[in-house]
C-alpha positions as CSV (number, residue, x, y, z in Angstrom):
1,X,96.0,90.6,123.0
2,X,95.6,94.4,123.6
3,X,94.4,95.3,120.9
4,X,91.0,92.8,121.7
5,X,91.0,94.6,125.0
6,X,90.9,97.8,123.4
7,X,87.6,96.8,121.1
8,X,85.8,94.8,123.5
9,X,85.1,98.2,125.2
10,X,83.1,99.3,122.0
11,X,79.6,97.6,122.0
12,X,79.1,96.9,118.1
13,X,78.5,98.3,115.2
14,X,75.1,98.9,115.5
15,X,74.9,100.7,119.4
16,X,78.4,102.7,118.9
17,X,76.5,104.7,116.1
18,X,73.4,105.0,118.2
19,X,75.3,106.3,121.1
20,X,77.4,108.2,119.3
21,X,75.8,111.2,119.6
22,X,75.0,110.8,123.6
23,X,79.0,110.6,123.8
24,X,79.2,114.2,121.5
25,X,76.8,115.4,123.9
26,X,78.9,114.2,127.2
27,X,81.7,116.6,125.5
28,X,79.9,119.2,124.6
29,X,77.4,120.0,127.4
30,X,80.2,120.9,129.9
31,X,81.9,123.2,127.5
32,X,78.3,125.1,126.8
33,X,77.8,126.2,130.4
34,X,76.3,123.1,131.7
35,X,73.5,122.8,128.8
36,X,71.9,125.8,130.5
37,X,71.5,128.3,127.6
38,X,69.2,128.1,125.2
39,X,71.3,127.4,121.8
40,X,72.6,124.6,124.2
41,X,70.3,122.9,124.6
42,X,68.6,122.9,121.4
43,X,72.0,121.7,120.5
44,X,71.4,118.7,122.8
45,X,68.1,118.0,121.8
46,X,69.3,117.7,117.9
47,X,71.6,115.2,119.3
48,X,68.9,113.5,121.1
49,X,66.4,113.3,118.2
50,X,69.5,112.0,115.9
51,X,70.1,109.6,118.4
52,X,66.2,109.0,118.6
53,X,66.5,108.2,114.7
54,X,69.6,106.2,114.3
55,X,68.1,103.7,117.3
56,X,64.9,103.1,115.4
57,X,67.1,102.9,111.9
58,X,69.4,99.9,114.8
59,X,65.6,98.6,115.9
60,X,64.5,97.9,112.4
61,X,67.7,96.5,111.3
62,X,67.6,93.8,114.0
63,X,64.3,93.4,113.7
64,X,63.4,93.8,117.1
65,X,61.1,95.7,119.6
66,X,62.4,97.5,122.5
67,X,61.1,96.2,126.0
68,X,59.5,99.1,128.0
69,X,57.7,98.7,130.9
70,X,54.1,99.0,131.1
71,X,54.7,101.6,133.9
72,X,56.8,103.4,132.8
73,X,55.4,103.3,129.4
74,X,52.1,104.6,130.7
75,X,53.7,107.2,132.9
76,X,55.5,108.8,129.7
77,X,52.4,109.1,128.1
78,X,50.4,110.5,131.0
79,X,53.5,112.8,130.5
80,X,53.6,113.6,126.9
81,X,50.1,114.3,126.6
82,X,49.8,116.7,129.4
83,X,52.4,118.7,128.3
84,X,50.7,119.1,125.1
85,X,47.3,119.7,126.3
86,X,49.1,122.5,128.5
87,X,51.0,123.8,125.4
88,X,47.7,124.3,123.0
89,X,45.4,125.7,126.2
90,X,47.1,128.6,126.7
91,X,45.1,131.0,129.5
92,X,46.8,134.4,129.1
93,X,48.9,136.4,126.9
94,X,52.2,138.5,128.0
95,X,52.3,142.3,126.5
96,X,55.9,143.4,126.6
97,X,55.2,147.3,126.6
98,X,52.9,147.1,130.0
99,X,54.6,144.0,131.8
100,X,51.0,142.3,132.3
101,X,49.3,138.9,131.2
102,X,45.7,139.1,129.7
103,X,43.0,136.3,130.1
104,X,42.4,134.5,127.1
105,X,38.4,133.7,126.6
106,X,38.9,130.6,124.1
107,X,40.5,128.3,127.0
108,X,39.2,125.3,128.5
109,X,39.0,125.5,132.3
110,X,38.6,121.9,133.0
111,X,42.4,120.8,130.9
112,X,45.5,121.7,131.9
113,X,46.5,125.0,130.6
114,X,49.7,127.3,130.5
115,X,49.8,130.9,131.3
116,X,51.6,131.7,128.3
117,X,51.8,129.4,125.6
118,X,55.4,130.7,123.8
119,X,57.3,129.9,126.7
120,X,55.6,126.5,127.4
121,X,56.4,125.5,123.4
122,X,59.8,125.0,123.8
123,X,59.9,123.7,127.2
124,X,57.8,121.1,125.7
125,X,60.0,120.1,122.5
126,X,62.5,120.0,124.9
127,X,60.9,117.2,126.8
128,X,60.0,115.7,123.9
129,X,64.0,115.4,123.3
130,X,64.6,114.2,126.8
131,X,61.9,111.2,126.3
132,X,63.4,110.0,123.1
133,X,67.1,109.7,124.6
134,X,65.3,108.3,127.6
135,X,63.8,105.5,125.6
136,X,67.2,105.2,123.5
137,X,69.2,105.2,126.9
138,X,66.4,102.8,128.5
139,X,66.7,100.4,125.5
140,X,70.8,100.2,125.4
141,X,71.2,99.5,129.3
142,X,69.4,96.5,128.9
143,X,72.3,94.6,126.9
144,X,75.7,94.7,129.0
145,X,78.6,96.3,126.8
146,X,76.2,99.4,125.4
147,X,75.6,100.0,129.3
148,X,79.0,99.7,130.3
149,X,80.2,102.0,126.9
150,X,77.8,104.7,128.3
151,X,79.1,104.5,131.9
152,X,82.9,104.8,130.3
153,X,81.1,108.3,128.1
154,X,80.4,109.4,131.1
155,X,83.6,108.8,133.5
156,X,85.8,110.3,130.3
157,X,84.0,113.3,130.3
């Protein structure tokens, strides 16, 4: 009888290898200094684009679609593509050795544009990263024990 207890914690098969690496991450993000540095969080980001991976691998296996909303679908977008319209349209360039941005003349005025385009790169993958475990995490808390395996991640760690 306690041994059923035990397992009906774990949501399946199919979701505890999907959320597998969100619970890696819930470890591992305290013990890196929050997430804050930068190996961290491309560290986190791996785990969110293997996560990302293994839940359309779980989507095609059940032969399913997720349910998004058209709001938040749209907003995501809206997003997405102005953080890469930002990241190509850069509008300056930073010289180390005189500590001063230059103007660019091949930018657009009328898109959104970045002062400097190698810090806005990154920033960007990152987000990238955050939207896919969004849409992984948005997906599982629909069905009750994947929700409720994620809340326990999160209290154990």
């Amino acid at each position: 009888m306690r041994m059923n207890r035990i397992f009906s914690v774990f949501p399946g098969w199919g979701w505890s290898i999907v959320l597998l690496p969100f619970c890696l991450v819930f470890f591992y993000a305290p013990l890196a200094f929050g997430g804050t540095v930068p190996s961290a969080v491309v560290v986190i980001d791996c785990f969110a684009v293997i996560s990302f991976t293994l839940w359309l691998c779980l989507l095609g296996l059940q032969r399913r679609l997720p349910r998004i909303s058209l709001v938040c679908l749209l907003s995501l977008c809206f997003l997405l593509i102005f953080g890469l319209l930002s990241s190509f349209n850069p509008r300056a360039v930073f010289q180390r050795d005189l500590w001063m941005f230059f103007s660019l003349e091949g930018s657009v005025n009328w898109l959104p544009g970045t002062v400097y385009a190698e810090t806005t790169i990154p920033i960007v993958r990152h987000f990238v990263a955050m939207l896919f475990a969004f849409l992984v995490v948005h997906d599982a808390s629909r069905f009750d024990r994947p929700r409720w395996y994620l809340l326990r991640m999160i209290a154990y760690s």
